[in-house]
FISE-624728 format. One record per residue (C-alpha): residue number from 1; residue in three letters; chain; x, y, z. Coordinates in steps of 0.2 Angstrom, whole numbers, plus 2048, in hexadecimal, padded with zeros to 3 digits. Layout:
# FISE-624728
   i  aa ch east north  up
 NUM ALA  A    X     Y   Z
...
END
This chain:
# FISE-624728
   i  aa ch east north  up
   1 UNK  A  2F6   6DB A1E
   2 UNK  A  2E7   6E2 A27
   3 UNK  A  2D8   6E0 A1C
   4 UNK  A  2C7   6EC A20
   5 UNK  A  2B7   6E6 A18
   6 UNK  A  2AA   6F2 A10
   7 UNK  A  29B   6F0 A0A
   8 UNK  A  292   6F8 9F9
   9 UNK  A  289   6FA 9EA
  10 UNK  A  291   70A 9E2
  11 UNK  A  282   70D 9D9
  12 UNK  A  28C   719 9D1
  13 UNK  A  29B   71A 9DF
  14 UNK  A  29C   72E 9E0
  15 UNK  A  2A9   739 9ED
  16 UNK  A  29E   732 9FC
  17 UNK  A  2A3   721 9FA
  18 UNK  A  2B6   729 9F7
  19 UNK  A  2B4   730 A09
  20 UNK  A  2B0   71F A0F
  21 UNK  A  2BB   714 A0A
  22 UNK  A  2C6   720 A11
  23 UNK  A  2BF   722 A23
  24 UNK  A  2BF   70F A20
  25 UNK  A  2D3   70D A1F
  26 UNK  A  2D7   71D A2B
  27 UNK  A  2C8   715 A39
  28 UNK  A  2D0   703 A38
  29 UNK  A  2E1   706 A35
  30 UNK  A  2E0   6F9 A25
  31 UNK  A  2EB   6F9 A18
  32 UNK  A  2E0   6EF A0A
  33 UNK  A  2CD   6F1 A08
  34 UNK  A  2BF   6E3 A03
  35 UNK  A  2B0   6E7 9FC
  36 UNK  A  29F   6DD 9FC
  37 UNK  A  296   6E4 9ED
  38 UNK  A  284   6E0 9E6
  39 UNK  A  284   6DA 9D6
  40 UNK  A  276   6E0 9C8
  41 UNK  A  269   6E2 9D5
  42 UNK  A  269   6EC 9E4
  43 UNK  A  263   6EC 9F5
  44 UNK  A  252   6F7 9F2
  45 UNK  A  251   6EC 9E5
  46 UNK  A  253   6F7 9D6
  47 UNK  A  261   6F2 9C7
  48 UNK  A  270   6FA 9C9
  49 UNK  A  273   709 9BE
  50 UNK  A  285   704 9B6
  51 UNK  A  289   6EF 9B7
  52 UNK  A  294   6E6 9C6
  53 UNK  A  2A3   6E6 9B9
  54 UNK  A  2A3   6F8 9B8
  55 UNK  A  2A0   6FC 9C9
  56 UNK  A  2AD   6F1 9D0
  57 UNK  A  2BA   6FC 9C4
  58 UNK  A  2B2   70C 9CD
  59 UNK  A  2B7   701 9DF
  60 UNK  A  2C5   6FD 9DC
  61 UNK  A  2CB   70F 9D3
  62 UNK  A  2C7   716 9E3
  63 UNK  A  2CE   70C 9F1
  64 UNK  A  2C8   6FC 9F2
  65 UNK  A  2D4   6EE 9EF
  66 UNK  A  2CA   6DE 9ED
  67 UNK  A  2B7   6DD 9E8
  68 UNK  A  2AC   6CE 9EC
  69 UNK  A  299   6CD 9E5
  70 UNK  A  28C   6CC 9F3
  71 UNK  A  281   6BD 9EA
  72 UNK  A  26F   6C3 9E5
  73 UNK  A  269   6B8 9F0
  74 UNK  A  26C   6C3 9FD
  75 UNK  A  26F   6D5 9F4
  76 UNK  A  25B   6D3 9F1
  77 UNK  A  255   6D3 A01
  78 UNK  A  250   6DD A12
  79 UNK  A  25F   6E5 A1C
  80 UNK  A  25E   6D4 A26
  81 UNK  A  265   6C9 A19
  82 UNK  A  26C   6D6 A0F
  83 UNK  A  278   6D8 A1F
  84 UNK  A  27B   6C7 A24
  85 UNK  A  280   6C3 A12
  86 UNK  A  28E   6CE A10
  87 UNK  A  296   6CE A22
  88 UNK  A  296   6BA A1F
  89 UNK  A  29E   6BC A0F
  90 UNK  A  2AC   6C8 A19
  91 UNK  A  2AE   6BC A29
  92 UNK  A  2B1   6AD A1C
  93 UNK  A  2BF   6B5 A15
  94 UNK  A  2C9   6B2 A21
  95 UNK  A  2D4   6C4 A1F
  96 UNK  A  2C8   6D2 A24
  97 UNK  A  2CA   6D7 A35
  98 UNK  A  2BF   6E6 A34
  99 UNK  A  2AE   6ED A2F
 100 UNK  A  2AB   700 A2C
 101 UNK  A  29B   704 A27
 102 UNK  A  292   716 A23
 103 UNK  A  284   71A A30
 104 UNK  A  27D   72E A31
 105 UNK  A  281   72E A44
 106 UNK  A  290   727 A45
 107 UNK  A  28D   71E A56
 108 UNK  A  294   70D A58
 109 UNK  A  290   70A A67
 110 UNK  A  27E   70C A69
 111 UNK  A  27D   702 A5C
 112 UNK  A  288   6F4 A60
 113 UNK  A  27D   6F5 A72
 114 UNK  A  26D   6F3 A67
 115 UNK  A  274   6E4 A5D
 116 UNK  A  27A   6DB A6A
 117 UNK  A  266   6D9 A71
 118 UNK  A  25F   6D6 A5F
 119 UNK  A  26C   6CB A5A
 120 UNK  A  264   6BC A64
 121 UNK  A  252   6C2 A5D
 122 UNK  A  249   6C6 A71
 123 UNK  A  238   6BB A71
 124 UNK  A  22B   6C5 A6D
 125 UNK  A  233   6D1 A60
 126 UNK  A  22C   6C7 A4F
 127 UNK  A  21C   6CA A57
 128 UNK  A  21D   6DD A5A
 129 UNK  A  222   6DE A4B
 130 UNK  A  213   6D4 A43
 131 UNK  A  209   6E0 A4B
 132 UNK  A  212   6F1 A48
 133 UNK  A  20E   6EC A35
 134 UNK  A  1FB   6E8 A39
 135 UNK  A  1FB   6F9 A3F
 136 UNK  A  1FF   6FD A2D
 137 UNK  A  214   701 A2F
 138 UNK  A  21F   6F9 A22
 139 UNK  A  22C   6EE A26
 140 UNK  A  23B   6F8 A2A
 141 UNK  A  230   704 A36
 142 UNK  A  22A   6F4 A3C
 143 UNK  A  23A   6EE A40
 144 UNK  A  243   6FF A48
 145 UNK  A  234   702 A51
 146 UNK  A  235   6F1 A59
 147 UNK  A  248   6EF A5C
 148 UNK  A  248   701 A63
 149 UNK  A  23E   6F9 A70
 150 UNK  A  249   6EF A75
 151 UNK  A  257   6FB A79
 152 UNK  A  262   6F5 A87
 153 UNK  A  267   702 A95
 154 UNK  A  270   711 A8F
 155 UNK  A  265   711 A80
 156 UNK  A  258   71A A80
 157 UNK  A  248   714 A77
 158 UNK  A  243   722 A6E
 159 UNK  A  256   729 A6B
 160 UNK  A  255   713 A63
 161 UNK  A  247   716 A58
 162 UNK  A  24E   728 A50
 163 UNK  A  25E   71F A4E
 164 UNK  A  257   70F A45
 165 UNK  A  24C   71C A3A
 166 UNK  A  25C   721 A30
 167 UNK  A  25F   715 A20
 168 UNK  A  272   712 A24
 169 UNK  A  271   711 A37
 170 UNK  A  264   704 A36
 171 UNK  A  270   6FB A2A
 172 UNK  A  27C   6FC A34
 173 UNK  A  274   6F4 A42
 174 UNK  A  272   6E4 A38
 175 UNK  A  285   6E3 A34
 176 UNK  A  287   6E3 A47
 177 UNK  A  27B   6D6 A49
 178 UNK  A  281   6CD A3B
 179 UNK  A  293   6CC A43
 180 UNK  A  28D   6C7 A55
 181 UNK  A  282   6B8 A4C
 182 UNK  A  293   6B2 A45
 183 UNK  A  29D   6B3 A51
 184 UNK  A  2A7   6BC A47
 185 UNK  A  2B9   6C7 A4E
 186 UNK  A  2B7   6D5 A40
 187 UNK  A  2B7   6E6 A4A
 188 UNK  A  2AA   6F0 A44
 189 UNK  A  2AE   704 A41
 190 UNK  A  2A1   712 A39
 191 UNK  A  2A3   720 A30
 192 UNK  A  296   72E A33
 193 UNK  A  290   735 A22
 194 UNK  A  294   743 A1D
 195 UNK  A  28D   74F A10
 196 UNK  A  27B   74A A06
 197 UNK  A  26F   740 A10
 198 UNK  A  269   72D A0A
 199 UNK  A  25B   730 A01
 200 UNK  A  25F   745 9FD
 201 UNK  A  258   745 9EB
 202 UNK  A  263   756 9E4
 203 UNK  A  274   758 9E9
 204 UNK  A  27A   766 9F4
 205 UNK  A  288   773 9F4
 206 UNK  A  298   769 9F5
 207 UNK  A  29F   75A 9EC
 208 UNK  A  295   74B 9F6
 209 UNK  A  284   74A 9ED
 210 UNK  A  279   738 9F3
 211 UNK  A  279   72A 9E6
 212 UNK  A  267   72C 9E3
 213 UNK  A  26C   741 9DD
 214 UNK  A  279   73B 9D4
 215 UNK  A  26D   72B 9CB
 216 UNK  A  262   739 9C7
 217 UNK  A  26E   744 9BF
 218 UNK  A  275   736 9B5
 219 UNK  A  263   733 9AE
 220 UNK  A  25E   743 9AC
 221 UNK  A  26F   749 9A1
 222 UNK  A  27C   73C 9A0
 223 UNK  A  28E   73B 9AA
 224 UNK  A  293   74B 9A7
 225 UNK  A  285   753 9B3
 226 UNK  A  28C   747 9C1
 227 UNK  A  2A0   74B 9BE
 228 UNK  A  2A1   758 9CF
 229 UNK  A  299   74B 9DA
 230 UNK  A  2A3   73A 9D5
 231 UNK  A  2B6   735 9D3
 232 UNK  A  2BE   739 9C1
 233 UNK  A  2C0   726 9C1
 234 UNK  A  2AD   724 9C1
 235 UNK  A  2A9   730 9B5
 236 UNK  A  2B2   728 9A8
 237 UNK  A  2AC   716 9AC
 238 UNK  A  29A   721 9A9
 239 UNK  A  29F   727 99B
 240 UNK  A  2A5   716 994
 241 UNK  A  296   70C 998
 242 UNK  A  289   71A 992
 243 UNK  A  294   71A 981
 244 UNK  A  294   707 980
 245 UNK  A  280   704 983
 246 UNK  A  280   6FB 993
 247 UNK  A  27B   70C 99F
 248 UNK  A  271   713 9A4
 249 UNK  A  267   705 9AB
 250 UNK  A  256   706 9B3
 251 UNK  A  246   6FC 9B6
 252 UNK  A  23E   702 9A7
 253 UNK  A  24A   6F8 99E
 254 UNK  A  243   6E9 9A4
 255 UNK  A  22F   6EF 9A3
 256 UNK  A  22A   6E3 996
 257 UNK  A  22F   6D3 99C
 258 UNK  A  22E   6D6 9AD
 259 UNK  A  21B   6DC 9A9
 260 UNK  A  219   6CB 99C
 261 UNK  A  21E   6C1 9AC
 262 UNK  A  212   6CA 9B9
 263 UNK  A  203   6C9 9AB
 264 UNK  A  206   6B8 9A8
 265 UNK  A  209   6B0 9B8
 266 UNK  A  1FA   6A8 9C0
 267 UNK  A  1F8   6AF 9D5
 268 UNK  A  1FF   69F 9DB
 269 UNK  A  20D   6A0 9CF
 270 UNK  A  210   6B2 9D3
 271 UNK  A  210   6AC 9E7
 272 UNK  A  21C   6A1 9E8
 273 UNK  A  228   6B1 9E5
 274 UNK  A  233   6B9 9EF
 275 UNK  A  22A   6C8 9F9
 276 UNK  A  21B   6C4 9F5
 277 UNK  A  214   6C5 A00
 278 UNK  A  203   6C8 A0B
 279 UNK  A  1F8   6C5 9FB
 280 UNK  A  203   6D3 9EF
 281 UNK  A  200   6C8 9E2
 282 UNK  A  1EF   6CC 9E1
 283 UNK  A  1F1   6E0 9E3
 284 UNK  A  1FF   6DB 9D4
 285 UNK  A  1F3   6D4 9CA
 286 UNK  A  1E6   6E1 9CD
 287 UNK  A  1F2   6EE 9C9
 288 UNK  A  1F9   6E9 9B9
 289 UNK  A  1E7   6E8 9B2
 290 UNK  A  1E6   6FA 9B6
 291 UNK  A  1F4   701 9B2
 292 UNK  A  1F6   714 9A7
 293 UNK  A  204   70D 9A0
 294 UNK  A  210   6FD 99D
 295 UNK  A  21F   704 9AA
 296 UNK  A  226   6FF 9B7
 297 UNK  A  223   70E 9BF
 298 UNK  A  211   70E 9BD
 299 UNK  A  211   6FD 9C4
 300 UNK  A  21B   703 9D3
 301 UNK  A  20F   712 9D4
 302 UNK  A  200   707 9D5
 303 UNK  A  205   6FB 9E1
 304 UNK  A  20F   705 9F0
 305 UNK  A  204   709 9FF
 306 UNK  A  20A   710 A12
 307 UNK  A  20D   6FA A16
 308 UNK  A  216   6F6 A04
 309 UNK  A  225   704 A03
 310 UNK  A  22D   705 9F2
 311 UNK  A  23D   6FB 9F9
 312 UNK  A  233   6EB 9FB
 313 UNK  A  228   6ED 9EC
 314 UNK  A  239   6EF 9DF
 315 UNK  A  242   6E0 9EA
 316 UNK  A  22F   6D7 9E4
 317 UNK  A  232   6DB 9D4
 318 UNK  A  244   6D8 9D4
 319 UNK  A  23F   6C6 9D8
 320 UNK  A  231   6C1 9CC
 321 UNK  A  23E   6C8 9BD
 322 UNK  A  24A   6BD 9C6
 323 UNK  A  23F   6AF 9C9
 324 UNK  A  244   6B0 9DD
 325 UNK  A  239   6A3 9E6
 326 UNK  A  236   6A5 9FA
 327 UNK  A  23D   694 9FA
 328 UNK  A  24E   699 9F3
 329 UNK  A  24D   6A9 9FB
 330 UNK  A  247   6A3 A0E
 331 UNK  A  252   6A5 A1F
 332 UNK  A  253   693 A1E
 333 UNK  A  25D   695 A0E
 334 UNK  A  264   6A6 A13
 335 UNK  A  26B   6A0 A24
 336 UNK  A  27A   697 A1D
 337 UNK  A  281   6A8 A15
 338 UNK  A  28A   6A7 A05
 339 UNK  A  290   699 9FE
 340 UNK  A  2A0   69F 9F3
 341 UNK  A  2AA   6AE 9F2
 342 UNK  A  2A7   6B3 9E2
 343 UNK  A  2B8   6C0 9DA
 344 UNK  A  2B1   6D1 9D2
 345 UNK  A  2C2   6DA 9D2
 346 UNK  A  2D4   6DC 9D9
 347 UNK  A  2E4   6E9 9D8
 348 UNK  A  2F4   6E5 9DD
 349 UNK  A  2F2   6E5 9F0
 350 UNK  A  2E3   6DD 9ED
 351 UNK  A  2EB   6CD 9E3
 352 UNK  A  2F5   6CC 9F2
 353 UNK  A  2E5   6C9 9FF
 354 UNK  A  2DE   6C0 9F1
 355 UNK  A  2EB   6B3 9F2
 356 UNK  A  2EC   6B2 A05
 357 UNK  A  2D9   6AF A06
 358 UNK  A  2D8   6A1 9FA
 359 UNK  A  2E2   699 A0A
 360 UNK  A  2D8   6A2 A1A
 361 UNK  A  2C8   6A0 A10
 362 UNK  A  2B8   694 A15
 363 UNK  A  2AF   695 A07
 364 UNK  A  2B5   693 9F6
 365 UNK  A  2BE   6A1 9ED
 366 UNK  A  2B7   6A2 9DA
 367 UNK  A  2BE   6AD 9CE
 368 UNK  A  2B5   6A5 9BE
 369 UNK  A  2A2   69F 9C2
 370 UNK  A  2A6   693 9B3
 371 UNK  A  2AF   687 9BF
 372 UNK  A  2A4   689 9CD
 373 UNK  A  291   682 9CF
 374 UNK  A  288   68A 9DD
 375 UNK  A  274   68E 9DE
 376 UNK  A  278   69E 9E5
 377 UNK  A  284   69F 9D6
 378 UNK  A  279   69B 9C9
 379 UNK  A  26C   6A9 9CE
 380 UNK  A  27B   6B5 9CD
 381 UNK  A  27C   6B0 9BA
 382 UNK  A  26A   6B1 9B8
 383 UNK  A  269   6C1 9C0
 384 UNK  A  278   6C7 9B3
 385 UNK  A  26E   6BF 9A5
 386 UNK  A  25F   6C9 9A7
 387 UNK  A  26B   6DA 9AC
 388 UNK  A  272   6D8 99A
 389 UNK  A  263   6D7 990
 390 UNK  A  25F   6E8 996
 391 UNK  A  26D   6EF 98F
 392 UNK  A  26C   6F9 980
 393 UNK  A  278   6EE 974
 394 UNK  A  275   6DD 97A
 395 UNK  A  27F   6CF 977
 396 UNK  A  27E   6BD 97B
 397 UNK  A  290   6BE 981
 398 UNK  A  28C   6CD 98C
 399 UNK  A  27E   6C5 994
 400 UNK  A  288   6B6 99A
 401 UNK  A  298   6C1 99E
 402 UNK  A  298   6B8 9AE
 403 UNK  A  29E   6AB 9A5
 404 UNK  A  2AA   6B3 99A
 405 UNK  A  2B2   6C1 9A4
 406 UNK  A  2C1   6C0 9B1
 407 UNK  A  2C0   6CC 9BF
 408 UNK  A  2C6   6DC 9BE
 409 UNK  A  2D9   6DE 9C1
 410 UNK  A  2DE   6F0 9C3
END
């Protein structure tokens, strides 16, 4: 059985995602799929608008046969670690024997050329990038701009740069690099995006919308006003969880104690967080004490300049609710990749690759984190504890569903 790896957040899965996973099979000639998915917090650092649980039934409704959660340690982070994460997580399996990833131009190739140069980082680029960002560029312009100058032959430099400008191209790029760092056999495919750009905040004529349009609709007038741009499956998962008080989720659900933990934290406290960085935790402080009103939002408002893009302030955030330090959250600790496999979900096909890879695996396949201690592993939980309080109808038992809960079997 040929396996394909993909890997997500579904924050909501809509008909885009559908398209994917079906490029994904037809691209790799696979017959099962295995999804990487963030858990409660995502890549940009925001919470997740519906819980893993749920989002691993959308999966695994529309093609996907076998979920595994990407640790927090790693969802929370820059595309770097982000990327290393979950491609380590599909090489230790020891079934996935391809990659297919979503990029807006849909060329491999250049990308695999750039990837092969940055994946043994050239001297000299951590220091152009140093100073890109003392020029006043955030990280990720930082970063493409200094990669695109090292484009090998047949790339050109500028063509590099507008390529690496583009959200899911640049992502792409680290998968790559992610593969060549480990060595790994998975043969990598993309599928161009089609339909609503990345960030496209109001979705267009047809029935692919972006997730950030469809997280808008949701919020602005429930599931319904998101049912042309998302699988019938989804809606009804949507529908569910906005019934049973645990959607929509959204940072100002966590506004008071993530405000009681900034205000109350000393600078040198506040420091030793994760992507704090560069004295934030001063502009933090500063900021809070003017504030026009107690929201996350206002506190995002006040703090983002040209240098701190929104990204990296909600992943800061993220990691002071958390209690992320820089020393559980630095490349020294990062560099090993995931320690666990950790099971969200399986059908059928899925059982079957399941079972295969509790033999092929080099890590530890855990379906139940109660029989399983792990740092990485216990931030999960921690990071499901706090996801539950902002639920509507609390309950102890939700809170610690990672204890509780089997994965989902479709």
């Amino acid at each position: 059985m040929k396996a394909v790896g993909v890997i997500v957040e579904y924050n909501p899965l809509h008909n885009g995602h559908v398209y994917h996973l079906q490029e994904a099979r037809r691209l790799s000639g696979a017959d099962a799929v295995v999804a990487v998915m963030s858990g409660p917090f995502l890549q940009r650092g925001e919470p997740a608008i519906v819980g893993k649980r749920a989002r691993t039934e959308m999966a695994l409704h529309a093609g996907a046969d076998l979920v595994l959660e990407l640790p927090v340690a790693y969802a929370v982070q820059p595309a770097e670690w982000f990327a290393f994460g979950a491609v380590s997580l599909l090489h230790r399996t020891g079934v996935v024997d391809s990659l297919c990833f979503g990029s807006e131009s849909g060329d491999l190739d250049s990308l695999q050329r750039i990837a092969r140069v940055l994946a043994v980082e050239p001297a000299g680029m951590r220091e152009d990038i140093a100073h890109r960002l003392r020029e006043g560029a955030s990280y990720p312009a930082a970063y493409a701009g200094a990669a695109a100058a090292l484009a090998p032959g047949g790339v050109d430099a500028h063509d590099a740069a507008a390529l690496l400008e583009q959200p899911n191209n640049s992502l792409g790029l680290h998968y790559l690099i992610a593969l060549q760092r480990l060595g790994s056999a998975i043969q990598p495919f993309t599928a161009a995006r089609t339909g609503a750009a990345y960030h496209e905040a109001t979705p267009g004529p047809g029935a692919i919308a972006s997730a950030t349009a469809v997280r808008r609709l949701l919020m602005a007038d429930g599931p319904d006003a998101a049912a042309p741009y998302v699988p019938a499956a989804t809606l009804a998962i949507l529908h569910r969880e906005w019934q049973e008080g645990r959607a929509p989720i959204h940072w100002e659900r966590f506004a008071q104690p993530l405000l009681h933990l900034a205000a109350t934290r000393r600078a040198s406290e506040l420091e030793r967080i994760a992507e704090v960085t560069e004295g934030l935790e001063h502009r933090l402080s500063r900021a809070l004490a003017q504030l026009p009103e107690p929201s996350v939002e206002a506190l995002l408002n006040a703090l983002k300049t040209k240098r701190y893009t929104r990204t990296k302030l909600q992943r800061m955030l993220a990691h002071l609710l958390l209690n992320h330090t820089k020393v559980e959250c630095s490349p020294e600790q990062l560099a090993d990749g995931p320690g666990y496999l950790r099971v969200l979900g399986f059908n059928t096909q899925g059982q079957s690759l399941l079972k295969r890879m509790k033999k092929t695996a080099s890590l530890p396949v855990v379906l139940r984190p109660s029989t399983f201690t792990h740092n990485q592993l216990e931030l999960d939980i921690q990071a499901q504890v706090a996801y539950g309080l902002a639920c509507e109808h609390g309950d102890t038992r939700r809170m610690f569903s990672d204890y509780y809960e089997s994965p989902v079997r479709l």
